[in-house]
MDAnalysis code that builds the backbone (N, CA, C; Angstrom):
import MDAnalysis as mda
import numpy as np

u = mda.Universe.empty(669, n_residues=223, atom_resindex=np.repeat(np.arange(223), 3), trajectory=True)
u.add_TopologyAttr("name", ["N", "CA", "C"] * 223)
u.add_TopologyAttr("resid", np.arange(1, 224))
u.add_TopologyAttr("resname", ["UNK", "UNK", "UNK", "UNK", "UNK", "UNK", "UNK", "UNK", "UNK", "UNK", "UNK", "UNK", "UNK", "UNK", "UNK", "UNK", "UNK", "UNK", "UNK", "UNK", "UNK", "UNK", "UNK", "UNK", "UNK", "UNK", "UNK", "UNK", "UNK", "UNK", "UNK", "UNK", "UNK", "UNK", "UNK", "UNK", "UNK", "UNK", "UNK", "UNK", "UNK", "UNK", "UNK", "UNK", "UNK", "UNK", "UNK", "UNK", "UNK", "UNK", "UNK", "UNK", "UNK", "UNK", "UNK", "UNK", "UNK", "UNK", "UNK", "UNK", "UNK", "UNK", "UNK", "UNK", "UNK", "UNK", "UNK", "UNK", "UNK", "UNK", "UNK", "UNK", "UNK", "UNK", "UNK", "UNK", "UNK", "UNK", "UNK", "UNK", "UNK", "UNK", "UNK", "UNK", "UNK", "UNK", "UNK", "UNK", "UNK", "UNK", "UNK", "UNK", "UNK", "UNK", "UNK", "UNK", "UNK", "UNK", "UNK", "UNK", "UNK", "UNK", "UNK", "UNK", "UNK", "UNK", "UNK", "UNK", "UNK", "UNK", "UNK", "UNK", "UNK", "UNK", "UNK", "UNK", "UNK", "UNK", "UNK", "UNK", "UNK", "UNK", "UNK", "UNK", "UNK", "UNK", "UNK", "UNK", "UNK", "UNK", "UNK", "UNK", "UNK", "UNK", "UNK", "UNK", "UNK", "UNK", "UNK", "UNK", "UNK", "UNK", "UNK", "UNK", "UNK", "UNK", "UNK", "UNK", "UNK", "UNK", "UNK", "UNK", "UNK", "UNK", "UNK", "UNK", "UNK", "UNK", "UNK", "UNK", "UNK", "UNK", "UNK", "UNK", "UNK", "UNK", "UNK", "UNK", "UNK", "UNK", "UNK", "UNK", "UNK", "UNK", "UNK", "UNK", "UNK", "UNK", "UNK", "UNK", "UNK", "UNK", "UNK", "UNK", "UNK", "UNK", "UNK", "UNK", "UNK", "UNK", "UNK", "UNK", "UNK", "UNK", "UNK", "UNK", "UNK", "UNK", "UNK", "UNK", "UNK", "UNK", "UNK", "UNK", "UNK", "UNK", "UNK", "UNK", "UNK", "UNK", "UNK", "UNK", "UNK", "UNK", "UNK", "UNK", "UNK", "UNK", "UNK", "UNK", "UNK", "UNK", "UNK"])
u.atoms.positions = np.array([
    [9.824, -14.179, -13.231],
    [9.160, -14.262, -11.931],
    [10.180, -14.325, -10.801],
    [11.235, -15.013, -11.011],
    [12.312, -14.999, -10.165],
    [12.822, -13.569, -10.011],
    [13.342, -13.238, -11.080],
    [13.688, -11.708, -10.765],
    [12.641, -10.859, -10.164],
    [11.590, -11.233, -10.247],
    [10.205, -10.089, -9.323],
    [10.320, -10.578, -8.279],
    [10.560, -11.745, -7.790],
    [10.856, -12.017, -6.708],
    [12.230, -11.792, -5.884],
    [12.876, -11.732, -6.113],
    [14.105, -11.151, -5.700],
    [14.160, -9.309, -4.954],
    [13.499, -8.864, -6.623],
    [13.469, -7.708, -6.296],
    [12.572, -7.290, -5.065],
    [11.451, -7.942, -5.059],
    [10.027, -7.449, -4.139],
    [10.689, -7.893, -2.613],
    [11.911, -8.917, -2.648],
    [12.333, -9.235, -1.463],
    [13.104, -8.496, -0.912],
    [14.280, -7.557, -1.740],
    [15.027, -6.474, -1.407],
    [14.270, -5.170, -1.343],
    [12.800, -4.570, -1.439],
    [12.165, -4.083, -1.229],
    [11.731, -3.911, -0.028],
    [11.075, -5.373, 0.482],
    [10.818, -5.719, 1.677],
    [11.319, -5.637, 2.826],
    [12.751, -5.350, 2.602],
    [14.296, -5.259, 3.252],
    [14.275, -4.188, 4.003],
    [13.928, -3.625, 2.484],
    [14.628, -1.892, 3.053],
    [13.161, -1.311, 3.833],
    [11.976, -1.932, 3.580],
    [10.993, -1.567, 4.309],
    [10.872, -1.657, 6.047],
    [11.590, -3.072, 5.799],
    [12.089, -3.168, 7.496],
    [12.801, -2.614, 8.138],
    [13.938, -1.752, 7.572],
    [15.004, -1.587, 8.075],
    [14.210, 0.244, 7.970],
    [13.538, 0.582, 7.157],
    [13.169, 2.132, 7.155],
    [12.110, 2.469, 9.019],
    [12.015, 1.832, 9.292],
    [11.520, 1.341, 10.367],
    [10.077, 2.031, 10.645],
    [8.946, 2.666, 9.408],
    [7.700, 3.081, 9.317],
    [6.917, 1.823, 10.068],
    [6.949, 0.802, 10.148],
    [5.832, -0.314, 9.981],
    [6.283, -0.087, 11.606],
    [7.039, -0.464, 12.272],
    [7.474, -0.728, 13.537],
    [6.560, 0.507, 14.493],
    [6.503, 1.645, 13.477],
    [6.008, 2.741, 14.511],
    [3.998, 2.409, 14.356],
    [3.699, 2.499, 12.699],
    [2.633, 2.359, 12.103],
    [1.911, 0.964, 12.966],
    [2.464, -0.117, 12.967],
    [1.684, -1.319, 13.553],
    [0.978, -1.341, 14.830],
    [1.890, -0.774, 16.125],
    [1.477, -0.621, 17.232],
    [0.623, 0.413, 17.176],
    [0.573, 1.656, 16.718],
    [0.057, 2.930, 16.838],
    [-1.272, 2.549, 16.478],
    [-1.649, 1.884, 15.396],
    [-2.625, 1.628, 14.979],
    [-3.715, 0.485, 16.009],
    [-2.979, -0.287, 16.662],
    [-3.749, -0.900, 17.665],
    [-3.682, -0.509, 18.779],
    [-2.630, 0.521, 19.193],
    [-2.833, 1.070, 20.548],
    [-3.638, 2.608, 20.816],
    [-4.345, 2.842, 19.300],
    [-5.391, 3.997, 19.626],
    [-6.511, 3.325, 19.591],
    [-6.955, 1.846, 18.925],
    [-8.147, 1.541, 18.830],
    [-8.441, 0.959, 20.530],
    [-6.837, 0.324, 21.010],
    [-7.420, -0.134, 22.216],
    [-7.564, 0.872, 23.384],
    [-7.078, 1.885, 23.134],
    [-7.327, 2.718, 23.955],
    [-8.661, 3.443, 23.887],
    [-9.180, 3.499, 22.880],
    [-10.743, 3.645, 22.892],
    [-11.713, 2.621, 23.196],
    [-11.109, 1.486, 23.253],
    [-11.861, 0.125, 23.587],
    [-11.889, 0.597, 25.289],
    [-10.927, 0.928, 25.643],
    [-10.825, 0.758, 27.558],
    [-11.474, 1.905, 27.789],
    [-12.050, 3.356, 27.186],
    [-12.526, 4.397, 27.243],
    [-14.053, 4.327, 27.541],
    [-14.597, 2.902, 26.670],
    [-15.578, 3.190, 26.728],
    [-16.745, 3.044, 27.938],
    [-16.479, 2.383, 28.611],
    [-17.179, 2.459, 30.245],
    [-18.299, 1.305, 30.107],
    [-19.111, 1.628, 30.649],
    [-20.392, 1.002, 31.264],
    [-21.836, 1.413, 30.604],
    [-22.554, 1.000, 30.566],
    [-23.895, 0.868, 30.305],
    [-24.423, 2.081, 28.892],
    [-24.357, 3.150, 28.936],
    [-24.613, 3.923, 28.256],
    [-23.719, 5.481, 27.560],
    [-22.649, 4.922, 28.244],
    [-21.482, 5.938, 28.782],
    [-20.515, 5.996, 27.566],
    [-21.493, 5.757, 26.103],
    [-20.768, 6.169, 25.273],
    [-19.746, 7.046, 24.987],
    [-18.160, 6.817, 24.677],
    [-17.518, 7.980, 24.162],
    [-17.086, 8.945, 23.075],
    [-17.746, 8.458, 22.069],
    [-18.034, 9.105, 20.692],
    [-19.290, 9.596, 20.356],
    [-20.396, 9.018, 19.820],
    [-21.267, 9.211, 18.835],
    [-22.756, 8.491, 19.958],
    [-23.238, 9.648, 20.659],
    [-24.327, 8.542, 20.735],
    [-25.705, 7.872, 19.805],
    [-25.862, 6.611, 19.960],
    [-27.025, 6.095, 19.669],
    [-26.189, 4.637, 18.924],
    [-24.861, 5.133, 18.839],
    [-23.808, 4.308, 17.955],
    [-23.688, 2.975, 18.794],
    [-23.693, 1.717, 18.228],
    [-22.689, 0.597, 18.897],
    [-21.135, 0.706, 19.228],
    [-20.662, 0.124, 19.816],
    [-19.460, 0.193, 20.086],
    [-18.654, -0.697, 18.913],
    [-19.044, -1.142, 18.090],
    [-18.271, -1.732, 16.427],
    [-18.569, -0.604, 16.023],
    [-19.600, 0.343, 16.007],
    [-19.906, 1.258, 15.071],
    [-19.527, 2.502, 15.036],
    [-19.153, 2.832, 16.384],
    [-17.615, 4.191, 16.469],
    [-16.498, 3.262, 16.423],
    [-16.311, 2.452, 16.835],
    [-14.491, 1.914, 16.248],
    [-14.418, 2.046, 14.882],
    [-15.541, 1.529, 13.899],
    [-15.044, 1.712, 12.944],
    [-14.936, 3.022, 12.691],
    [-15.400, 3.820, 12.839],
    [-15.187, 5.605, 12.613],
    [-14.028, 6.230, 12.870],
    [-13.519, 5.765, 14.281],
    [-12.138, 5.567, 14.796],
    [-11.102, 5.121, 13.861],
    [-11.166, 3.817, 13.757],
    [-10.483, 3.105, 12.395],
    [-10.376, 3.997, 11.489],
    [-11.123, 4.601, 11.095],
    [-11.229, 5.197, 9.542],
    [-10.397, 6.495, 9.827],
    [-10.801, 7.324, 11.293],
    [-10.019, 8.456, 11.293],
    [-8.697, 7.746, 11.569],
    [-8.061, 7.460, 12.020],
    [-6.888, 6.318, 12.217],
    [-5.995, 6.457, 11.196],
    [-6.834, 5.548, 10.136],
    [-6.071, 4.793, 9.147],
    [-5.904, 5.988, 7.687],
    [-6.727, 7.281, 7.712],
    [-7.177, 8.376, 7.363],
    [-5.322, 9.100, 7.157],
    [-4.983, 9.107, 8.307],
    [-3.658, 10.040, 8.891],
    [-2.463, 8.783, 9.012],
    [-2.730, 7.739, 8.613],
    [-1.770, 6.572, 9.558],
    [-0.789, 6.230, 8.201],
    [-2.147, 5.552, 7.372],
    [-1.428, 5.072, 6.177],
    [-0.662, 5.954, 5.172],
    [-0.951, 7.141, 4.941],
    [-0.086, 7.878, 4.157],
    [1.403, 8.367, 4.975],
    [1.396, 8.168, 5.999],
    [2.240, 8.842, 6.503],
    [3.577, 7.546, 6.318],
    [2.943, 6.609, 6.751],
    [3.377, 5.126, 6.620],
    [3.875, 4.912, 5.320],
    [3.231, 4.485, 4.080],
    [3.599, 4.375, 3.027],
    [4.895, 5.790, 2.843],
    [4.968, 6.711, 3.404],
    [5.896, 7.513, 2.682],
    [6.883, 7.573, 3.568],
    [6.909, 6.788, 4.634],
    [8.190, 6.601, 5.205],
    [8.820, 5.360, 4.925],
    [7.747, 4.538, 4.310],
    [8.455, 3.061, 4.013],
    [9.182, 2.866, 2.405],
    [8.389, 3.746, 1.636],
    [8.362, 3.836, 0.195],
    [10.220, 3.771, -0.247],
    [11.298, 2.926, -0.871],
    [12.358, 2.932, -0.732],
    [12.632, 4.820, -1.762],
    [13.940, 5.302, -1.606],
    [13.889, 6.576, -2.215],
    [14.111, 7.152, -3.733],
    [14.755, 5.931, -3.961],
    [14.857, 6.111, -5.891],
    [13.894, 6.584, -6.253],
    [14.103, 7.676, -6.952],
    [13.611, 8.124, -7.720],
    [14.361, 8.835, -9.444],
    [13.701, 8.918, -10.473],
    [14.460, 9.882, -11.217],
    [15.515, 9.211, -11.750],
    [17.012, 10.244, -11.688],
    [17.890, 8.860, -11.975],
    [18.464, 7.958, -11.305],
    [17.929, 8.270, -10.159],
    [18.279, 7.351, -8.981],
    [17.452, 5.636, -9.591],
    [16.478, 6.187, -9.502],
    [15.560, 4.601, -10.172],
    [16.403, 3.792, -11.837],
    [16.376, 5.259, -12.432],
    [17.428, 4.493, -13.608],
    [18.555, 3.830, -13.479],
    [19.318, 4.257, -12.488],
    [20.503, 3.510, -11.952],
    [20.239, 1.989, -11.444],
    [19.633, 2.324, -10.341],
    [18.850, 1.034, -9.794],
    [18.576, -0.094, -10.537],
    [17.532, 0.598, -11.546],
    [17.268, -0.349, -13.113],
    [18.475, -1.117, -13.613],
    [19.089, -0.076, -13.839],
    [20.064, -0.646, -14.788],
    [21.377, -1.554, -14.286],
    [21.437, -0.800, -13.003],
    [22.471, -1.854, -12.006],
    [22.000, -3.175, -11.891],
    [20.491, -3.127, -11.672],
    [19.960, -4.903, -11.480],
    [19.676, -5.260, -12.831],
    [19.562, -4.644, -14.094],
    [19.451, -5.204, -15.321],
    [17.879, -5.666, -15.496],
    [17.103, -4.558, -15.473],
    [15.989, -4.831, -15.092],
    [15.124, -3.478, -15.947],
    [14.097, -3.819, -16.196],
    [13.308, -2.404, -16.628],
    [12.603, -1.517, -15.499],
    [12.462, -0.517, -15.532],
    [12.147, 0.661, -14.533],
    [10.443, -0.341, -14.126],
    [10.233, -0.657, -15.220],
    [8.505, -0.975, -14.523],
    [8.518, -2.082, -13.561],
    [9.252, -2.682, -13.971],
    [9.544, -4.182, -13.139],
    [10.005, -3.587, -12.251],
    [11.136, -2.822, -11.663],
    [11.018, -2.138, -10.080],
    [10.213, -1.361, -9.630],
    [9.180, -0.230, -10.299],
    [7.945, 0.538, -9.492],
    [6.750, -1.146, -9.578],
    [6.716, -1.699, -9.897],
    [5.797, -3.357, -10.078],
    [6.130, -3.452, -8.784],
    [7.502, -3.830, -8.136],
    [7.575, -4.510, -7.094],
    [7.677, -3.848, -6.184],
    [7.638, -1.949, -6.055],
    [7.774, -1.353, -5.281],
    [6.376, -1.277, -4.771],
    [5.498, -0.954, -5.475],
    [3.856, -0.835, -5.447],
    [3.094, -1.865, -4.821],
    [3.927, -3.118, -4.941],
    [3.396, -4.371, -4.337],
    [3.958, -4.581, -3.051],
    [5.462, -4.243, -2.975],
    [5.678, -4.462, -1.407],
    [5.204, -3.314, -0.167],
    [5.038, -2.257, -0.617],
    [3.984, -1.435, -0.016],
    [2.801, -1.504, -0.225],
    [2.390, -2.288, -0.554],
    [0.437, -2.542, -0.846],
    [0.521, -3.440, 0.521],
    [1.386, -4.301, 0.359],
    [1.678, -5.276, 1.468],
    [1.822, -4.808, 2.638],
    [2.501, -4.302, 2.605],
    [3.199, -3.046, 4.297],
    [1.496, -2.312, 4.478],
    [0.976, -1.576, 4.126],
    [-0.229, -1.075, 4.146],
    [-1.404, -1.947, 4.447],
    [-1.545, -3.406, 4.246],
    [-2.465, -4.419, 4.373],
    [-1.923, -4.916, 5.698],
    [-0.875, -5.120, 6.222],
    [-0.288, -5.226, 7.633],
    [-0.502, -4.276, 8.657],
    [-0.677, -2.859, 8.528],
    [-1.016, -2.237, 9.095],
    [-2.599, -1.942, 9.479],
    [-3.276, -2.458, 8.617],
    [-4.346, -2.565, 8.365],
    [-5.025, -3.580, 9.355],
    [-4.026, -4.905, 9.217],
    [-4.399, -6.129, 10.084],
    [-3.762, -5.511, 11.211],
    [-3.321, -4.881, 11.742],
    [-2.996, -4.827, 13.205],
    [-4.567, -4.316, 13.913],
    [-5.193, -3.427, 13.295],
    [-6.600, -2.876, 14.444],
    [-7.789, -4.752, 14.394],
    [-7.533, -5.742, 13.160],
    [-8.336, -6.618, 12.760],
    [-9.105, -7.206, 14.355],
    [-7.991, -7.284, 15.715],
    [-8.533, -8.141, 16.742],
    [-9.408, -7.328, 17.375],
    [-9.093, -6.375, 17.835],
    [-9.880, -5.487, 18.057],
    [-11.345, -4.946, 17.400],
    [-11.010, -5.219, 16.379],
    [-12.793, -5.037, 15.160],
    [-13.302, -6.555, 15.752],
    [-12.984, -7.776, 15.838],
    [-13.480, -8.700, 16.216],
    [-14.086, -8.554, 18.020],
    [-13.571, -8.120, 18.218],
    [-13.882, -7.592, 20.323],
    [-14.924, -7.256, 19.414],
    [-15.123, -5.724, 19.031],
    [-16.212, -5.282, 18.942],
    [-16.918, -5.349, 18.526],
    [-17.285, -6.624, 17.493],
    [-18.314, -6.866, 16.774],
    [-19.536, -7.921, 17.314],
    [-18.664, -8.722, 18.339],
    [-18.980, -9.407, 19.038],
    [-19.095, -8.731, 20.301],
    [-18.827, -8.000, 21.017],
    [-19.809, -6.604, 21.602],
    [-20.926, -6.308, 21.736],
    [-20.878, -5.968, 20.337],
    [-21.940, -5.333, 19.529],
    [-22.993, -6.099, 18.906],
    [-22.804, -7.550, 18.718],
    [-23.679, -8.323, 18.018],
    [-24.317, -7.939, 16.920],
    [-22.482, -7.849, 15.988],
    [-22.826, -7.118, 14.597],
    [-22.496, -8.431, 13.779],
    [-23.465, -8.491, 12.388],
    [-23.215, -9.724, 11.540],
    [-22.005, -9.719, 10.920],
    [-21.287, -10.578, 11.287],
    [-20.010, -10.816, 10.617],
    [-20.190, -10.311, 9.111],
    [-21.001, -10.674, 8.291],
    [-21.033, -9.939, 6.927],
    [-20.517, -8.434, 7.030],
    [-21.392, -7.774, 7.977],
    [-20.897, -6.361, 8.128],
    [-19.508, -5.701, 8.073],
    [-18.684, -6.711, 9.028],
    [-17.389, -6.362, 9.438],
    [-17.053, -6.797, 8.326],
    [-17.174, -7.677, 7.435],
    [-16.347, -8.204, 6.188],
    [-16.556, -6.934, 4.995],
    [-17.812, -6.722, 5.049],
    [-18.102, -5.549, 3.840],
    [-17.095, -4.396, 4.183],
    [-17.005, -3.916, 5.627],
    [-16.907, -2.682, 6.061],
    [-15.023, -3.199, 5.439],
    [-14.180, -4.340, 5.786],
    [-13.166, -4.485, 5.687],
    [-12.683, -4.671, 3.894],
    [-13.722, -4.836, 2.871],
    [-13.151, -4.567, 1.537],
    [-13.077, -3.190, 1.018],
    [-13.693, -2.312, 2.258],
    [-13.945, -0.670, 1.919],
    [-11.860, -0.548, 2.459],
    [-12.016, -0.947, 3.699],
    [-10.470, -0.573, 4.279],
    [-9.531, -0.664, 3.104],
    [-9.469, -2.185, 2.860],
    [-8.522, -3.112, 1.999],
    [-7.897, -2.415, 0.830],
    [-9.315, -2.009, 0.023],
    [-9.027, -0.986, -0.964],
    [-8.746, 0.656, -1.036],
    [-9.028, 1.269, 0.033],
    [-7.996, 2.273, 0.684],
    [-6.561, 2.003, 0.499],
    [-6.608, 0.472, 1.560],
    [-4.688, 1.072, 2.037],
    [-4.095, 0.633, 0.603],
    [-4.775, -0.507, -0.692],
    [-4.185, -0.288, -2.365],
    [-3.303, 0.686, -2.863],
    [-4.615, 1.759, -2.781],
    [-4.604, 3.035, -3.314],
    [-3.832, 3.910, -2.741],
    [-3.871, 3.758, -1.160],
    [-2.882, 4.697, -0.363],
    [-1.593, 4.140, -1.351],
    [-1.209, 3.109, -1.003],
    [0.443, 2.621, -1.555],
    [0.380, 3.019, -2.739],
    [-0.452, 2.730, -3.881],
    [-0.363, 3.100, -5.018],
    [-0.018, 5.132, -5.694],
    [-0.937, 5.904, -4.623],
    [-0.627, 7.219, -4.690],
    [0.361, 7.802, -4.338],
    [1.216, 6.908, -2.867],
    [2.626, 7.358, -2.394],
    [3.652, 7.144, -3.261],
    [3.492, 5.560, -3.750],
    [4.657, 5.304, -5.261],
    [4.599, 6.206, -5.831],
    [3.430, 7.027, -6.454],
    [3.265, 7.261, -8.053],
    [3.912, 9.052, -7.816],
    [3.446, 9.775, -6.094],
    [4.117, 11.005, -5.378],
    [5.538, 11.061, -5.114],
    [5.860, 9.673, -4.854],
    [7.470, 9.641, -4.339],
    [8.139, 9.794, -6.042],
    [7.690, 9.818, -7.413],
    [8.207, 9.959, -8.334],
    [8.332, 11.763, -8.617],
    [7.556, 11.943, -8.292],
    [7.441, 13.635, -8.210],
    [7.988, 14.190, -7.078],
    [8.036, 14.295, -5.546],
    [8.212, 14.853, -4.913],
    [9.526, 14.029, -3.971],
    [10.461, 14.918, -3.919],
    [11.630, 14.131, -3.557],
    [12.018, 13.915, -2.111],
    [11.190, 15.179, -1.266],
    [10.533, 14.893, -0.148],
    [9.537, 14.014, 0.305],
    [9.993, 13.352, 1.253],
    [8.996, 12.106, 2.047],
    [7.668, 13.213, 2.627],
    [7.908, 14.458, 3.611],
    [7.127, 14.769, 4.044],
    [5.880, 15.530, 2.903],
    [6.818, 16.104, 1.719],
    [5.532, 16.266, 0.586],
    [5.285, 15.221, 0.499],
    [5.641, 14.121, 0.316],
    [4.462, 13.153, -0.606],
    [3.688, 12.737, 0.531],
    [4.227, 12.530, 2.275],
    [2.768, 12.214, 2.966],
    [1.931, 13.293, 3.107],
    [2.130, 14.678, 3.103],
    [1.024, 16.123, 3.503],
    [0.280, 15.766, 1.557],
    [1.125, 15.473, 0.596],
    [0.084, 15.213, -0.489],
    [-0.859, 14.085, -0.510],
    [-0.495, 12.871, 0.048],
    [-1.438, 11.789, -0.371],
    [-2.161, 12.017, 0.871],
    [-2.220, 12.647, 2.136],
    [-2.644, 12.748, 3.274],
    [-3.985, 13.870, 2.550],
    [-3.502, 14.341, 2.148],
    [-4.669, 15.674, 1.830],
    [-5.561, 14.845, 0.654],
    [-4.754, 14.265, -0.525],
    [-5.611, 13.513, -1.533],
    [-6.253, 12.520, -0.737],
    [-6.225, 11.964, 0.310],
    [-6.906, 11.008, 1.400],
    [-8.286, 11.260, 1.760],
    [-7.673, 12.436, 2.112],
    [-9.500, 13.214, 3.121],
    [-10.134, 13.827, 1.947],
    [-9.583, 13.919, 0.713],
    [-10.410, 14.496, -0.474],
    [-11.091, 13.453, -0.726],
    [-10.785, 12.532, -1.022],
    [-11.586, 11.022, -2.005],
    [-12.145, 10.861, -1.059],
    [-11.689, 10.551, 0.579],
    [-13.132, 10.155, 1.821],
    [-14.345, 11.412, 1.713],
    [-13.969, 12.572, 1.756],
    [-15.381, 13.341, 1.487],
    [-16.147, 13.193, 0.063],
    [-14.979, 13.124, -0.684],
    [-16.014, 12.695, -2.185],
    [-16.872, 11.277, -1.562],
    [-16.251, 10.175, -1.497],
    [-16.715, 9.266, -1.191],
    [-18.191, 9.050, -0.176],
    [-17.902, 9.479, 0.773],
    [-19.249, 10.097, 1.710],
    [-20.390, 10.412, 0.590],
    [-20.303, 11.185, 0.226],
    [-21.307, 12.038, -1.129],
    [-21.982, 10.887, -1.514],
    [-21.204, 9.847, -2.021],
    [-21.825, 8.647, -2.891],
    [-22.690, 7.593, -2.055],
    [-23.617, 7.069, -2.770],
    [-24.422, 6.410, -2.379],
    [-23.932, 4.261, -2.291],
    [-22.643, 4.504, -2.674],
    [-22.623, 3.225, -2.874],
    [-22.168, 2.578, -1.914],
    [-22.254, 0.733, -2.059],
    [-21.951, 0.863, -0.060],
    [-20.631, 0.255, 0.104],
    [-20.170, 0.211, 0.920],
    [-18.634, -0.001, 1.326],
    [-18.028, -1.346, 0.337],
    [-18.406, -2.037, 0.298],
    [-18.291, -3.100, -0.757],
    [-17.739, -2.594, -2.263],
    [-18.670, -1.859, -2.860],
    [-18.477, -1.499, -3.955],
    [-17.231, -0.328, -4.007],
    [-17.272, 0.491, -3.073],
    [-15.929, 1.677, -2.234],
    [-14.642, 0.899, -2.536],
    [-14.521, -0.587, -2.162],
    [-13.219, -0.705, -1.861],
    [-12.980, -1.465, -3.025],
    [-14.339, -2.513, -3.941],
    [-13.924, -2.813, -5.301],
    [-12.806, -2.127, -6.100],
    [-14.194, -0.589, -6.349],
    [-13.181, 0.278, -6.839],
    [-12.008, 0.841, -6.137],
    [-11.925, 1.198, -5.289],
    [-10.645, 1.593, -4.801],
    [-9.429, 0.907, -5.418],
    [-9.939, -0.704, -4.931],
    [-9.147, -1.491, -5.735],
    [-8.848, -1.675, -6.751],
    [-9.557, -1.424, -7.553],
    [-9.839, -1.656, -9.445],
    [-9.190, -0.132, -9.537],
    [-9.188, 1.157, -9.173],
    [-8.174, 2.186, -9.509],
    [-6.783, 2.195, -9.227],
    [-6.184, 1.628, -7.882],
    [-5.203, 1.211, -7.673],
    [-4.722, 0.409, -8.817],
    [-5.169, -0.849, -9.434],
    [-4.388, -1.562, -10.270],
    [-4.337, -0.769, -11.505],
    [-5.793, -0.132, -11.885],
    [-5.247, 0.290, -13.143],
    [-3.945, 1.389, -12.880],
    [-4.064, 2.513, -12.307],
    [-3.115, 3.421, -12.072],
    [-1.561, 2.590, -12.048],
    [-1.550, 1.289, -11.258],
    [-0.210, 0.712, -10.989],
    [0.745, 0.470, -12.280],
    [-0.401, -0.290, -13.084],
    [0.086, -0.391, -14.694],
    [0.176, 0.827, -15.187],
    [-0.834, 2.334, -15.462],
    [0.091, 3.071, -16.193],
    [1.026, 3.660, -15.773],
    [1.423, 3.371, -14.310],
    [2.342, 3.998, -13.561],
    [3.806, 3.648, -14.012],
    [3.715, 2.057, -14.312],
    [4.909, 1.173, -14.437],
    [4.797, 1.397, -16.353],
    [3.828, 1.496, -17.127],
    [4.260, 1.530, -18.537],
    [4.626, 2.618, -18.619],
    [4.608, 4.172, -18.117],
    [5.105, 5.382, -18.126],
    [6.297, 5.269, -17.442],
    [6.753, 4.506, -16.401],
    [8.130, 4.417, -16.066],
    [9.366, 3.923, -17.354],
    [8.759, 3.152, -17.624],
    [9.474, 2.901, -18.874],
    [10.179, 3.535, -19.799],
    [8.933, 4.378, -20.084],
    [9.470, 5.472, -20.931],
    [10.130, 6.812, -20.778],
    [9.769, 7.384, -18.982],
    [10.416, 8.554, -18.402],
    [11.521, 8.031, -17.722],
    [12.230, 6.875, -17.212],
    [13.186, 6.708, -16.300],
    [14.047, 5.439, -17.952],
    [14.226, 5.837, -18.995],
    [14.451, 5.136, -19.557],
    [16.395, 5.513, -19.248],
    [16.008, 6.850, -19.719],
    [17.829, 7.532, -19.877],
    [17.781, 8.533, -18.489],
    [19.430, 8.650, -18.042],
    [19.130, 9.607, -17.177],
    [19.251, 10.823, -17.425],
    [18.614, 11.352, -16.739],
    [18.042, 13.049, -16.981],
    [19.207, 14.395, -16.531],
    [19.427, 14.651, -17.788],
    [20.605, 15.872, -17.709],
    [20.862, 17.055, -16.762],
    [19.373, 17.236, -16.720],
    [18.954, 18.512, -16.391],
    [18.905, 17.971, -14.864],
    [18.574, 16.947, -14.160],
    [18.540, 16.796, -12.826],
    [19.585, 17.498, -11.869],
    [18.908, 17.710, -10.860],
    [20.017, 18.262, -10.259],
    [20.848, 17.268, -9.078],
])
């Protein structure tokens, strides 16, 4: 546990210093508030009419966090990969899973921060709107388990694609695929971000027991 901790802390490091979150944090609350000051007076909706004003932010939010978080996770994601990760491994004396473990977790983290930056703003508007706090809570385990999965798909891309900008135009595109699948389904945001969540973890584990076995030796053929 010490060593996961160590590692998830030098993770955390290089997340700060990659400087994604710095751009991702503000951006993310300075489009929601800028649609907050957009919206005017009495009927002078600027999105969707018939909508509350919680009820296009969150739409907002979603297109937002849609384009925000993948782009985010793949600028924060540290770059080992391949035998770069085997090195890594083996320099800290550590197994490959135990570093994608703590890589997956300190970007789940970075992604749940970004997430909490629009949070004050959903509170303005819910109270606005004189929407039941239940609502905003349901609507926020749909988010939660998004930005999981976002981190979890950028790890599992940054192993394949050695480009940052492929792996955000890939998990960016796998993004708006699962939100239109998702739409389709009848289930309600609650159950959305369960699973979201419950795929994220499983994927994390076979992500990290297949590391094991592909980043065991380094690879000849690499270039």
């Amino acid at each position: 546990m010490r060593t996961l901790r160590a590692i998830a802390g030098r993770e955390a490091a290089r997340i700060a210093d990659a400087g994604g979150l710095r751009v991702a944090l503000p951006a993310h609350g300075a489009v929601l508030l800028a649609f907050m000051m957009s919206w005017g007076r009495g009927v002078g909706a600027p999105l969707i009419d018939g909508f509350s004003v919680y009820e296009q932010l969150h739409v907002v939010r979603w297109a937002v966090l849609l384009c925000l978080l993948p782009w985010a996770a793949a600028r924060c994601v540290a770059p080992e990969r391949g035998n770069g990760a085997v090195r890594m491994a083996a320099m800290l004396g550590i197994r490959p899973s135990l570093l994608l473990t703590a890589r997956i977790g300190v970007v789940s983290m970075a992604m749940l921060l970004v997430t909490a930056a629009g949070v004050p703003l959903v509170v303005i508007a819910q109270r606005m709107s004189d929407t039941a706090a239940g609502r905003v809570l349901t609507d926020e385990i749909a988010i939660v388990g998004f930005a999981l999965a976002v981190a979890v798909t950028v790890v599992a891309l940054q192993q394949i694609w050695a480009s940052r900008v492929a792996v955000w135009l890939s998990a960016t595109a796998l993004s708006l695929a699962v939100a239109a699948f998702a739409r389709s389904l009848t289930w309600t945001m609650p159950a959305l971000g369960v699973a979201a969540a419950a795929l994220a973890a499983v994927s994390s584990a076979l992500l990290a027991l297949r590391s094991d076995a592909a980043l065991r030796y380094l690879d000849e053929t690499a270039a």
